[in-house]
C-alpha positions in Angstrom: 105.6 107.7 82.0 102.5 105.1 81.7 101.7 102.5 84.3 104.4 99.9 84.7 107.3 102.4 83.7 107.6 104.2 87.1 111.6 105.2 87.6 113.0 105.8 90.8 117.4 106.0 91.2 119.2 103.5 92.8 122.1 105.0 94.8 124.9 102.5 93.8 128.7 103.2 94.5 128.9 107.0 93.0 126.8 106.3 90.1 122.9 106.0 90.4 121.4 103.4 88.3 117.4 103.2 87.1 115.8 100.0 87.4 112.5 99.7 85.0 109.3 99.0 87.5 108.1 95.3 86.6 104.4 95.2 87.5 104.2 91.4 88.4 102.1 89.7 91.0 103.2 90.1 94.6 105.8 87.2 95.3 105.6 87.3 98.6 105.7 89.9 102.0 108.8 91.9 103.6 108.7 93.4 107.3 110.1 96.7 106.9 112.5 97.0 109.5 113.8 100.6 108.2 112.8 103.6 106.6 116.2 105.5 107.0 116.5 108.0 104.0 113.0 106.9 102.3 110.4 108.1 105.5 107.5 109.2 103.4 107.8 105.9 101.3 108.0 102.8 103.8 106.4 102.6 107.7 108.7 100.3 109.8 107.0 97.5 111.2 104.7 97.0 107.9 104.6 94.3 105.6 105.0 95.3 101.8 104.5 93.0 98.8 107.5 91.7 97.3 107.5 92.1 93.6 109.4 89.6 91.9 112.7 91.6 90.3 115.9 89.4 89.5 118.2 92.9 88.3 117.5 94.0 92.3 118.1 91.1 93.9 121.4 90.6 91.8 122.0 94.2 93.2 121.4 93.7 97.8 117.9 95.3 96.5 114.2 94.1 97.3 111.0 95.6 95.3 107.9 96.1 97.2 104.6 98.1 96.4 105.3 100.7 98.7 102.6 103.4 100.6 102.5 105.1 96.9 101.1 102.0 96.0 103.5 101.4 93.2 106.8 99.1 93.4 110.3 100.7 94.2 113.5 98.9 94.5 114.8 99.6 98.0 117.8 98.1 100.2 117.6 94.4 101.3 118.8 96.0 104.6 115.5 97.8 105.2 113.4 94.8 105.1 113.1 91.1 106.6 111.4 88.6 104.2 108.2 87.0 106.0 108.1 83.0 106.3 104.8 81.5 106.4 104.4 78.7 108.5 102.6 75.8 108.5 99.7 75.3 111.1 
């Protein structure tokens, strides 16, 4: 598969869904607060680039860039969205 087409499955009820990669500009940063069942993929306590993915958020899912430097969908659960503040 080319750049941009990266597949990963998406463990969903019993079925396991594909979700295209959408290679977009970084829409953001997530603290990874998990990496339970994905441990080669995400450090807890780093912050990830959120890629901008409506299908995964309609589905409890973020995408990030993750350490293979190419964006996965992963659970909400695994990660807290970062808030800038104003100083």
């Amino acid at each position: 598969m080319g750049s941009g087409q990266a597949r990963r499955p998406i463990p969903q009820g019993s079925e396991i869904v594909y979700m295209r990669s959408c290679k977009t500009k970084a829409q953001g940063f997530a603290i990874c607060i998990s990496n339970v069942g994905y441990p080669a993929s995400l450090e807890v306590q780093k912050l990830y680039p959120i890629v901008d993915d409506p299908l995964a958020q309609a589905n409890d899912l973020i995408r990030v860039i993750d350490e293979s430097g190419e964006d996965y969908v992963y659970p909400n659960s695994n990660f807290l969205k970062a808030v800038p503040t104003a100083q």
